[in-house]
C-alpha positions in Angstrom: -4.3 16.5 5.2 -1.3 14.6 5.4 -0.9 10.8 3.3 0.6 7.4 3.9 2.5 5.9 1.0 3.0 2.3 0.2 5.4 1.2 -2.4 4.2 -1.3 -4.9 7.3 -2.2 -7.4 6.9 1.2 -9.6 3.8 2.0 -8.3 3.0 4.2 -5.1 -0.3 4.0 -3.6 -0.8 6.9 -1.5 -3.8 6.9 1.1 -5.0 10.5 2.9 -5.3 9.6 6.6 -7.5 12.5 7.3 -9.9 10.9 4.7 -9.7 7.1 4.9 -8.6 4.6 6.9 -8.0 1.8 4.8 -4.9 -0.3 5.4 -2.8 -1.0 2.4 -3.1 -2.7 -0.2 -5.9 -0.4 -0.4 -5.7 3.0 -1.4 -7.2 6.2 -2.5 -4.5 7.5 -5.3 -2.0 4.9 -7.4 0.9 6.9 -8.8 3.3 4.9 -11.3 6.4 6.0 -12.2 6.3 5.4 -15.5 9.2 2.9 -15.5 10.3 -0.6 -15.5 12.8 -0.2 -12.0 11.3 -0.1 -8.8 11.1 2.5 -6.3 14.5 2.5 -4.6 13.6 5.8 -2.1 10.9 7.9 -1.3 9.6 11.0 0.5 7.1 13.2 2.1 6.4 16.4 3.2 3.3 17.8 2.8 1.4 17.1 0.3 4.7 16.9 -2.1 6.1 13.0 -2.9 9.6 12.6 -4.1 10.6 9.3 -5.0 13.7 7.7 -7.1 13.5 5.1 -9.3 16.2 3.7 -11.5 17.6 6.9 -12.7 15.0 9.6 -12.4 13.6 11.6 -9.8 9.9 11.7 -9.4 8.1 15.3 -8.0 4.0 14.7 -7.4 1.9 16.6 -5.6 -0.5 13.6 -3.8 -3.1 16.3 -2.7 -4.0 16.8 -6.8 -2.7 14.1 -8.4 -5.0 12.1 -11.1 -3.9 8.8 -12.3 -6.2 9.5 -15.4 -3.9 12.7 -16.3 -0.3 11.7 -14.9 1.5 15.7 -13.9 4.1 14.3 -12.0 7.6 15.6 -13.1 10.1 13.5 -14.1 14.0 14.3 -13.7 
C-alpha cells in the first residue's frame, strides 16, 4: 500500500491511496515532529517516511504509525 504525504508546518499528514481517497487536508495518519521548525524535506519509499526538520532527522514507518503512541525515531 503505498501513501501520499502532505506537509502541514511540523506536522505530516499521511493518506494510504490503496485505502482512501480523500484529498488533503484530509487524512488518515497525522505525524508531528515533535518540534517548533517546520518540515524543510521529506521522503518516501515504501512504507518508510524520512523527513528533516530544523536539525533532526525523522524515521517513521506510515504503515504502523500511531499518533496516540508516537515510535518515530528522532536523529
Amino acid at each position: 500500500m503505498s501513501y501520499t504525504a502532505v506537509v502541514d508546518h511540523q506536522m505530516i499528514n499521511l493518506t494510504p491511496l490503496g485505502k482512501f481517497m480523500m484529498p488533503p487536508p484530509m487524512f488518515e495518519k497525522q505525524v508531528d515532529l515533535l518540534t517548533d521548525e517546520p518540515c524543510r524535506c521529506i521522503y518516501m519509499y515504501g512504507n518508510t517516511l524520512v523527513a528533516i526538520a530544523g536539525n533532526s532527522l525523522f524515521i517513521v514507518d506510515a504503515q504502523s504509525y500511531d499518533s496516540k503512541k508516537p515510535n518515530h525515531i528522532t536523529i
